[in-house]
C-alpha positions as CSV (number, residue, x, y, z in Angstrom):
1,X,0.0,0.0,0.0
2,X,1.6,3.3,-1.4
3,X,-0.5,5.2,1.8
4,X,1.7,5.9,5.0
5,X,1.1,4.1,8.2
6,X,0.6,7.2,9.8
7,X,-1.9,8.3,8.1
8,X,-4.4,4.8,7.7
9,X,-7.4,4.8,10.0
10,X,-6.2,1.0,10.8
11,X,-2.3,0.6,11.1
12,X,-2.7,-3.0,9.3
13,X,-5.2,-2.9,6.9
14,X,-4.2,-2.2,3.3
15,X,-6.3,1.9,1.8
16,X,-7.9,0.1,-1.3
17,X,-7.2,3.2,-3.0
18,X,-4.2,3.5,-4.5
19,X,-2.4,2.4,-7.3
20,X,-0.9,-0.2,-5.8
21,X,-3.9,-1.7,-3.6
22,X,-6.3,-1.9,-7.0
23,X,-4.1,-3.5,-8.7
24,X,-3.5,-6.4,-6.4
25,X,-7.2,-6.4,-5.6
26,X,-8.1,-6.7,-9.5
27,X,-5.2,-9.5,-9.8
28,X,-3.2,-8.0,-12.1
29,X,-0.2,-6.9,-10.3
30,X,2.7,-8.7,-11.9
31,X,4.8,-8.1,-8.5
32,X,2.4,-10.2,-6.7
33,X,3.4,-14.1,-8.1
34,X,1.2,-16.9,-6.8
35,X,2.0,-20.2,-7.6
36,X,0.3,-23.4,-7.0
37,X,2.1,-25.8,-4.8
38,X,-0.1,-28.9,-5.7
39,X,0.6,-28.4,-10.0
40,X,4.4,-27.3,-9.0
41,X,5.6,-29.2,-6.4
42,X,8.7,-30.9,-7.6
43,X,12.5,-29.2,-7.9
44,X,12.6,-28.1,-11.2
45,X,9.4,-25.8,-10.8
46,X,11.4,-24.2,-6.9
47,X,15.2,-23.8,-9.5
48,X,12.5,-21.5,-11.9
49,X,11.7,-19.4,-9.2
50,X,15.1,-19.1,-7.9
51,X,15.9,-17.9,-11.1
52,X,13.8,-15.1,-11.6
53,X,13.7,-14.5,-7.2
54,X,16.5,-11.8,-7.5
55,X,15.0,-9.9,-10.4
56,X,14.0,-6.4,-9.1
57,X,9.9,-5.5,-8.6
58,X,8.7,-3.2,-11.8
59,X,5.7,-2.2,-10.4
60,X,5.2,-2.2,-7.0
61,X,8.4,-1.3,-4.1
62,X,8.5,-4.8,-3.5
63,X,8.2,-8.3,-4.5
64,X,5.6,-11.2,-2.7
65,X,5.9,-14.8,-3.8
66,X,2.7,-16.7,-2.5
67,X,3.0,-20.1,-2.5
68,X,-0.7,-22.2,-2.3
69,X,-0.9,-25.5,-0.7
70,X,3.1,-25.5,0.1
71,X,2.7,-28.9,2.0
72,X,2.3,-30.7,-1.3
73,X,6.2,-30.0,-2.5
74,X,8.3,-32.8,-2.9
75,X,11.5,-33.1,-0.3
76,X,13.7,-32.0,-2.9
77,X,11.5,-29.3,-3.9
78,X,11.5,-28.3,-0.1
79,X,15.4,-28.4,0.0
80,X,16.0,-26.6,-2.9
81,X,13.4,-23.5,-1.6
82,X,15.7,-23.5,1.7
83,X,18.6,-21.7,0.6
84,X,16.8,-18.9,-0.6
85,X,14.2,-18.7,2.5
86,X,17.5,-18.8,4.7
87,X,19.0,-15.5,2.6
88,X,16.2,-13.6,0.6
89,X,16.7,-11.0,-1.4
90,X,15.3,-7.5,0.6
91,X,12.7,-6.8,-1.6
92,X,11.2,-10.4,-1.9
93,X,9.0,-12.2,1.0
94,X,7.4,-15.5,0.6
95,X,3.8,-16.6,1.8
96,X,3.5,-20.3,2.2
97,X,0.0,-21.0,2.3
98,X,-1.2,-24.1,4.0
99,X,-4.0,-26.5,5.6
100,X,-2.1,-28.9,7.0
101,X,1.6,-27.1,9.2
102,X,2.5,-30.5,10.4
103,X,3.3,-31.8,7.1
104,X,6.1,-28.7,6.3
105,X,9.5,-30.1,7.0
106,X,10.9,-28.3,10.5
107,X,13.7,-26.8,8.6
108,X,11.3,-24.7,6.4
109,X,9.2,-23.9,9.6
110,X,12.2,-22.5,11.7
111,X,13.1,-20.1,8.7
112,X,9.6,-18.9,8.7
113,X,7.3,-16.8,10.6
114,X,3.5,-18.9,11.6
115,X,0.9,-16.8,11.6
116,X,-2.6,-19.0,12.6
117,X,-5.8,-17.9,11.0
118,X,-8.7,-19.0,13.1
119,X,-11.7,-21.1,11.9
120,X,-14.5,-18.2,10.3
121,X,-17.4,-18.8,12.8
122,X,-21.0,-19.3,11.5
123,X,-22.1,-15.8,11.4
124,X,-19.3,-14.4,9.1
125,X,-20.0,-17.6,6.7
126,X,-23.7,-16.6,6.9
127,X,-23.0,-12.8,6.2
128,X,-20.6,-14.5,3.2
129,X,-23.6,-16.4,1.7
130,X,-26.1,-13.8,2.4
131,X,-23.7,-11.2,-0.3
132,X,-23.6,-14.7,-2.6
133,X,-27.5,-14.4,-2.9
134,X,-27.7,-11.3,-2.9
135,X,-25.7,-10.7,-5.9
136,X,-27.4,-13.8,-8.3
137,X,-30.4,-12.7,-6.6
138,X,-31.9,-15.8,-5.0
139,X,-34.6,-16.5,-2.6
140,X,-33.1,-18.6,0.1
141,X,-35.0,-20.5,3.2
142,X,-33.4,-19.8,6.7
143,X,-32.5,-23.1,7.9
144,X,-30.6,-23.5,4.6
145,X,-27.4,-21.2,5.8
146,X,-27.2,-23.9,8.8
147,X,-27.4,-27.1,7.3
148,X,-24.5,-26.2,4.1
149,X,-22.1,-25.0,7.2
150,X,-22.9,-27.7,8.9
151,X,-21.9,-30.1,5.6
152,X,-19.5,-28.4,4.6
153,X,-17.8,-28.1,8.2
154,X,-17.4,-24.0,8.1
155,X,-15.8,-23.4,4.9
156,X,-15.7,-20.6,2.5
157,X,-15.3,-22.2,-0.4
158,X,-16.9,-25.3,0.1
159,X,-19.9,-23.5,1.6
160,X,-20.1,-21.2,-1.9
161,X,-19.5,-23.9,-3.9
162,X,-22.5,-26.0,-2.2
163,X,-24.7,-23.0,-2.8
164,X,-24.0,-22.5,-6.1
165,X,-25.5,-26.5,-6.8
166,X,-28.3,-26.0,-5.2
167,X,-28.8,-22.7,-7.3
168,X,-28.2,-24.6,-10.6
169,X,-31.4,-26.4,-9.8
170,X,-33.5,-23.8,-9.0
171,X,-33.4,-19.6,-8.2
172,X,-35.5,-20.6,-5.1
173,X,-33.5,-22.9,-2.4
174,X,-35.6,-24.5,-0.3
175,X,-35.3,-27.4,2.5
176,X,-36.6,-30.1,0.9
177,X,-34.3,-29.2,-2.4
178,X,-31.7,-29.9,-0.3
179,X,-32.8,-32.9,1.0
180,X,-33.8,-34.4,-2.4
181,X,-30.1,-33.1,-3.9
182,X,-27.6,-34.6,-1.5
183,X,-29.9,-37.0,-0.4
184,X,-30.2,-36.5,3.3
185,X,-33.4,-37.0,6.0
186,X,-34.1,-34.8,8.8
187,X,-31.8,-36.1,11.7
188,X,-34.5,-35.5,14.1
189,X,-36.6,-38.2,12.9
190,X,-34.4,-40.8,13.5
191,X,-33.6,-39.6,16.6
192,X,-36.9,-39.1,18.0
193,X,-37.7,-42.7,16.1
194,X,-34.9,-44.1,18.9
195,X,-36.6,-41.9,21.6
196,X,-40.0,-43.4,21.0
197,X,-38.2,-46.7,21.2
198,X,-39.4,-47.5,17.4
199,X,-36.9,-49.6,16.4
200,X,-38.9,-50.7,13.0
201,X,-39.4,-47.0,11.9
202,X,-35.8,-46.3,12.5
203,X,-34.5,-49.2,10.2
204,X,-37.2,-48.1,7.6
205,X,-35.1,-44.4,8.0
206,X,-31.5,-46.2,7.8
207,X,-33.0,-48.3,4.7
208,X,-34.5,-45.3,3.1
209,X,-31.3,-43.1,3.5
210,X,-29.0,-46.4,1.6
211,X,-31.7,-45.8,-1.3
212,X,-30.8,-42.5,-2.0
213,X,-26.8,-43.1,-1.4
214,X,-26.1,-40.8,1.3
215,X,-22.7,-40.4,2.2
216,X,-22.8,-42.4,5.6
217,X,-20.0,-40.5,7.0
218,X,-22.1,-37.5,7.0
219,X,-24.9,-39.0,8.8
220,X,-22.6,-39.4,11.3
221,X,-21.3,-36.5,11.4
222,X,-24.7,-34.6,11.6
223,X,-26.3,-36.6,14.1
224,X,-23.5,-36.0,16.6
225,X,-23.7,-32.6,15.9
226,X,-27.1,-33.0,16.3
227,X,-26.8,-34.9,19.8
228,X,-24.3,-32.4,20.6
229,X,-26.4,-29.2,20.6
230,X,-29.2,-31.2,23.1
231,X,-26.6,-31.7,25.3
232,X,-25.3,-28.1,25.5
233,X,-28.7,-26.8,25.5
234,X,-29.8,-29.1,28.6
235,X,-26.4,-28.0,30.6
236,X,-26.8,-24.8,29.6
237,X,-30.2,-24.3,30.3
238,X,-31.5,-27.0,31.6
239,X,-34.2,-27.9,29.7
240,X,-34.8,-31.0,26.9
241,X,-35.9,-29.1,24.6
242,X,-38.4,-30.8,22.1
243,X,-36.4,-34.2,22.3
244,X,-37.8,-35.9,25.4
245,X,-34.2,-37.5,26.6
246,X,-32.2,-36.7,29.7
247,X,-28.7,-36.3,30.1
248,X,-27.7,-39.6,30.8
249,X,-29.6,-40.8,27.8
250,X,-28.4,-38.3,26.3
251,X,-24.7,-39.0,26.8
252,X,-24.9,-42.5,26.3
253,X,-26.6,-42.2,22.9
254,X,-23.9,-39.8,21.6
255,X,-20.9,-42.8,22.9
256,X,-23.0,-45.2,20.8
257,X,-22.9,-43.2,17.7
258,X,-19.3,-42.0,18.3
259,X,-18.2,-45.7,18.1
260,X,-20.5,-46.6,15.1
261,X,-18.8,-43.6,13.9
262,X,-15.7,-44.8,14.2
263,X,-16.8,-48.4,13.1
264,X,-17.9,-47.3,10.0
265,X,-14.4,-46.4,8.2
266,X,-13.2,-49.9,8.4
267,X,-16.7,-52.2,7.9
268,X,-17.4,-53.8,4.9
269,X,-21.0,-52.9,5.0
270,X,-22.2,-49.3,5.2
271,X,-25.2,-49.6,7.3
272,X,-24.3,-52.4,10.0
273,X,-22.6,-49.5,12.7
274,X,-25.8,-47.8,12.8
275,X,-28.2,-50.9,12.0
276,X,-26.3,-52.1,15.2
277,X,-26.8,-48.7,17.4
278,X,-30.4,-49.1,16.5
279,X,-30.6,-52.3,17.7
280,X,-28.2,-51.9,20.9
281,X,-30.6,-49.1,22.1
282,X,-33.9,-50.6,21.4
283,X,-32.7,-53.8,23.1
284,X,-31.0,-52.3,26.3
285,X,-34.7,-50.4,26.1
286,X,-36.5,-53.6,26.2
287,X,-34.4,-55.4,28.7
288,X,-35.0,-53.2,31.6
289,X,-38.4,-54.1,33.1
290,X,-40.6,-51.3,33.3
291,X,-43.2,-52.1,35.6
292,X,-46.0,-50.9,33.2
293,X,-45.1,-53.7,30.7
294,X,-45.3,-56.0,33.7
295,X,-48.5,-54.9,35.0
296,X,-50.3,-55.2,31.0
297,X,-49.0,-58.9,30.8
298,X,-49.8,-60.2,34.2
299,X,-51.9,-57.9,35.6
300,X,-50.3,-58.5,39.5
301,X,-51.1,-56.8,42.9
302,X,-49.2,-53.0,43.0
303,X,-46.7,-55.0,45.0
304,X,-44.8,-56.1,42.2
305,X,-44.2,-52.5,40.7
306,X,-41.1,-52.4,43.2
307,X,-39.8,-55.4,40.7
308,X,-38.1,-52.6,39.1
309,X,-36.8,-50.7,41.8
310,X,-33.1,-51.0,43.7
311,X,-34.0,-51.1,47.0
312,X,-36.2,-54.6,47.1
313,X,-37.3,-55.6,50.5
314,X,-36.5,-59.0,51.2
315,X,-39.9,-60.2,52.1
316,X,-40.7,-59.9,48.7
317,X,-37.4,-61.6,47.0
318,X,-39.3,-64.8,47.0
319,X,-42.4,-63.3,45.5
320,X,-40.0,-61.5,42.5
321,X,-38.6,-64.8,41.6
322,X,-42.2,-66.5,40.8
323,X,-43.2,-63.6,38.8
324,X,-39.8,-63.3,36.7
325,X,-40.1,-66.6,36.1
326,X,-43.8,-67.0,35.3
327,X,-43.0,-63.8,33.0
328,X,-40.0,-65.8,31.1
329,X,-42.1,-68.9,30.7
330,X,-44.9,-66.6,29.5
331,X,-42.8,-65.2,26.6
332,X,-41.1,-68.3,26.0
333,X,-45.0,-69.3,25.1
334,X,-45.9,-66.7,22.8
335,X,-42.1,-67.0,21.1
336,X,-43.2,-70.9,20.3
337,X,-46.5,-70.1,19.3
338,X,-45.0,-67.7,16.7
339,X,-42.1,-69.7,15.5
340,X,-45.3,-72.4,15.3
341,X,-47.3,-70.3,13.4
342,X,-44.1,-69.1,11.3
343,X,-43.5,-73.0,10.6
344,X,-47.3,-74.0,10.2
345,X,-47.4,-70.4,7.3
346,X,-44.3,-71.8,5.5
347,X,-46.2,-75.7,4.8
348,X,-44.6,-79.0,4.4
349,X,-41.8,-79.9,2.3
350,X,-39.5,-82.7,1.7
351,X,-36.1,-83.6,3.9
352,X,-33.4,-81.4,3.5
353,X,-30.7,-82.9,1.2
354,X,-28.1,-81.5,3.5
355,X,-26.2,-81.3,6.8
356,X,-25.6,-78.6,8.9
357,X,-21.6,-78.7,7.9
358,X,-22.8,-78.6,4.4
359,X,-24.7,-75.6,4.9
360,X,-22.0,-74.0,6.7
361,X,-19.2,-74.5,3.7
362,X,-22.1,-72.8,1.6
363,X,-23.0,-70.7,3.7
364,X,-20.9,-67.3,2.4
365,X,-22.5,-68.1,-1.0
366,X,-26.2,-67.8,0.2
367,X,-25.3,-64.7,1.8
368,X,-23.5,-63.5,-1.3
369,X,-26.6,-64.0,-3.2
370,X,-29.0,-62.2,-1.2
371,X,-26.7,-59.1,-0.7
372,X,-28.4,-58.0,-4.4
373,X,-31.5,-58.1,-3.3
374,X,-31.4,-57.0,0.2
375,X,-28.2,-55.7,1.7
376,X,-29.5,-55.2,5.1
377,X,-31.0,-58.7,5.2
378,X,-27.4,-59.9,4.3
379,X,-25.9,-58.3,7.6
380,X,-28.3,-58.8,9.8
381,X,-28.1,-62.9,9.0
382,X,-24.0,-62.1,9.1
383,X,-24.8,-61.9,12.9
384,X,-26.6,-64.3,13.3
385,X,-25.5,-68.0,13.8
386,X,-26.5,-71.6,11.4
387,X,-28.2,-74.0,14.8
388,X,-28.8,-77.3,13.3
389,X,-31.1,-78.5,10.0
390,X,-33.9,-81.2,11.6
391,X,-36.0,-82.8,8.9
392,X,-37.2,-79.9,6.5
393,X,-37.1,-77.5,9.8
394,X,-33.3,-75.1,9.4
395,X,-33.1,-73.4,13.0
396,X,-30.8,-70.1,13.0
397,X,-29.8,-68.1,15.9
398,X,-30.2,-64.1,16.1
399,X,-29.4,-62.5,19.1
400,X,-31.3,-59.1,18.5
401,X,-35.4,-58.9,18.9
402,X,-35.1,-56.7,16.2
403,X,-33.4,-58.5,13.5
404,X,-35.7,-61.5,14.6
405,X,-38.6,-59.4,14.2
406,X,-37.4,-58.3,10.5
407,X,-36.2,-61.8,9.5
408,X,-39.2,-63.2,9.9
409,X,-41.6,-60.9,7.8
410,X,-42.9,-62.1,4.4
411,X,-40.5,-60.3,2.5
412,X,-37.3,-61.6,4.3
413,X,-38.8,-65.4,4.4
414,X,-39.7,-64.8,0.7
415,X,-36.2,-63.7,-0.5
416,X,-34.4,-66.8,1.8
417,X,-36.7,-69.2,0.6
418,X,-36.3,-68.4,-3.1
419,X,-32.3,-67.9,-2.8
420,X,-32.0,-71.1,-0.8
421,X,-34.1,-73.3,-3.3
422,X,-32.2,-71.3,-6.0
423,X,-28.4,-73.1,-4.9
424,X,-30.0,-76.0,-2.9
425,X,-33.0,-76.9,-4.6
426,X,-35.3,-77.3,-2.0
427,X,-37.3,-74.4,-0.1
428,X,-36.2,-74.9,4.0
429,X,-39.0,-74.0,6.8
430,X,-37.1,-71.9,8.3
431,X,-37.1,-71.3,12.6
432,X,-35.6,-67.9,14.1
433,X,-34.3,-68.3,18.1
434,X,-33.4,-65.7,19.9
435,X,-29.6,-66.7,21.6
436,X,-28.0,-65.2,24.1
437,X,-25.4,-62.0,23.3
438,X,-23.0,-63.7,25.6
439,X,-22.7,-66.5,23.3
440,X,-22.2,-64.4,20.2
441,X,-19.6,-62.3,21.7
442,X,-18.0,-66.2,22.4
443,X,-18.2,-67.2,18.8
444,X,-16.8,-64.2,17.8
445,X,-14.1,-64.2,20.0
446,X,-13.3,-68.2,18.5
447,X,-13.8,-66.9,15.2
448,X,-10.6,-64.8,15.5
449,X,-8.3,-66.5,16.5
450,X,-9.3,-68.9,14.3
451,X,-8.6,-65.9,11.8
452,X,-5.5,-65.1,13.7
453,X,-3.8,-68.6,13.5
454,X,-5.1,-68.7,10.1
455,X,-2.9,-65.6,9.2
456,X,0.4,-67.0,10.8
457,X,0.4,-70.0,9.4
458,X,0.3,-67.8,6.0
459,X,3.2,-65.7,6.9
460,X,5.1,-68.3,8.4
């Protein structure tokens, strides 16, 4: 800037309105060099501008190499820059421009001076966008600003770029264009679907979203941030807000997500972390007695409403045990009459050509050909274990309510029936149990070292 210090209303910031300042502004200020550190990264692009470094500035008092995405030059690029950052000519100074600090060698930093720009917060990204559809003259919807920061994680260009997409489409941007571009639900409806302890509706939501090929890592990411805003606004100001969940709800539905989260970068299927938080919650839900579902099966005295509570008294200890037990025989009861009924539906058929080892070495296969038709089906009998194969009767083990529940609607028993018979020849009447988590976790814990000797002996 060609204006004195002294005489600027701010000591740092630049006039604007001289010579000098428009032509930097416009971009055509051939003192002010900006080169590309990801298109010329390697040595022979740095020995150029060595070359030309020492050259004195035509227009301007000075010269200003800015250097754009400087992690991405080679070594040798980075050693040959060195020498001339260690003596610079007086009228030249270098800008490296960079995302990532760590990945600029030590010797380069130590030469340099690091100045840290700090993340724009959501109100100057909003005032950003607000000039952006100003100037094409669109007709925005409020919640629109939040959700592209939220996807695009507060930044400029990202957060432009996203609004120009959504403009392509249409002059007028509203919610629902949003949702039907990128493919992506209201959060809240999953999370209230978990709330209400709807475990059906919720998969229907998770099925739904694989439909439209969301990118799963942004689910994530949004329903944490999601999750995270309830919890600051029930510390903050104590209150729930419209999500009926306390804090230690709360809490421990964020630690589920965080490790589906973290589950999903390395599983081979895309929906089983959450499939599996779904069905985590619903069942840890289910297991704890609540005396109202006790009181509609059996209809007992009020005494046995303290079945629920900590503090039992121990003249009733004896009294608790009958009515546990008379409650597990109960739905022991109704879980034969419907595996009858699911057997009785399914008719009679001939003797199954094949053992239970048999089934197992083919096992993979029938899985393989269902994933086509029903990916979620595919993972949820991943987890679940072959019993045995009595008659024409093939009994397999699940250990959530849930996938039971799924697994044996007409659909699912449609697509099994028509696969098996497809590689086996024969239509199976098939019998869900519901096994024990205990003896999952078992079997998986065999399965790998099974996996893990298998492995040695390969390397060995």
């Amino acid at each position: 800037c060609e204006l004195p210090l002294t005489k600027r209303s701010d000591s740092i910031e630049p006039c604007n309105q001289c010579q000098s300042c428009l032509t930097i502004t416009k971009g055509s200020s051939i003192d002010v060099i900006e080169i590309d550190g990801a298109s010329n990264r390697g040595i022979d692009d740095i020995r150029a501008l060595r070359e030309t470094v020492n050259l004195a500035p035509i227009q301007l008092k000075t010269k200003v190499y800015i250097i754009d995405e400087v992690h991405m030059l080679t070594k040798e690029a980075f050693n040959a820059l060195l020498k001339t950052l260690e003596e610079p000519p007086s009228h030249v100074y270098f800008i490296l421009a960079t995302t990532e600090p760590h990945k600029i060698p030590e010797t380069i930093i130590s030469r340099s001076f690091h100045i840290q720009f700090n993340r724009a917060n959501k109100a100057e990204i909003i005032r950003s966008l607000q000039r952006v559809v100003q100037g094409e003259g669109l007709e925005v919807e409020d919640k629109i600003y939040d959700v592209i920061i939220t996807k695009t994680r507060g930044g400029f260009r990202d957060s432009v770029k996203l609004l120009e997409q959504l403009a392509f489409a249409s002059k007028k941007i509203t919610l629902d264009q949003f949702i039907k571009l990128f493919g992506q639900n209201d959060i809240e409806t999953l999370v209230q679907f978990l709330v209400d302890n709807n475990g059906a509706k919720a998969l229907d939501w998770v099925f739904h979203q694989e439909e439209l090929g969301v990118d799963w890592t942004d689910i994530f990411r949004n329903i944490l941030n999601f999750l995270r805003d309830k919890l600051i606004n029930i510390i903050k100001n104590n209150t729930m807000d419209d999500i009926e969940l306390n804090k230690d709800n709360l809490i421990k539905m964020i630690n589920l997500f965080i490790q589906a989260s973290v589950m999903q970068k390395t599983t081979l299927i895309e929906t089983l972390p959450i499939e599996l938080v779904i069905a985590q919650w619903v069942g840890d839900l289910e297991s704890n007695i609540n005396p109202k579902v006790i009181s509609n099966k059996l209809k007992p005295e009020p005494k046995t409403v303290l079945l629920n509570q900590t503090e039992v008294k121990s003249s009733l200890e004896t009294d608790t045990k009958v009515i546990q037990h008379s409650i597990q025989k109960q739905e022991k009861s109704e879980t034969d009459k419907s595996n009858g009924k699911q057997i009785e539906k399914m008719g009679k058929i001939q003797t199954l050509p094949i053992t239970i080892n048999d089934l197992k070495d083919k096992w993979d296969t029938l899985l393989t050909a269902i994933r086509p038709q029903n990916r979620s089906m595919e993972s949820m009998l991943r987890n679940s274990a072959l019993s045995k194969v009595d008659g024409d009767i093939l009994s397999i083990t699940v250990y959530y309510g849930l996938h039971k529940q799924q697994l044996e609607s007409d659909k699912y028993l449609r697509i099994f029936e028509s696969t098996f018979q497809n590689i086996f020849g024969l239509k199976p009447r098939l019998l869900y149990i519901l096994g024990d988590r205990q003896e999952k976790m078992e079997v998986d814990a065999i399965k790998d070292k099974e996996l893990e000797k298998n492995v040695k002996e390969i390397f060995q």
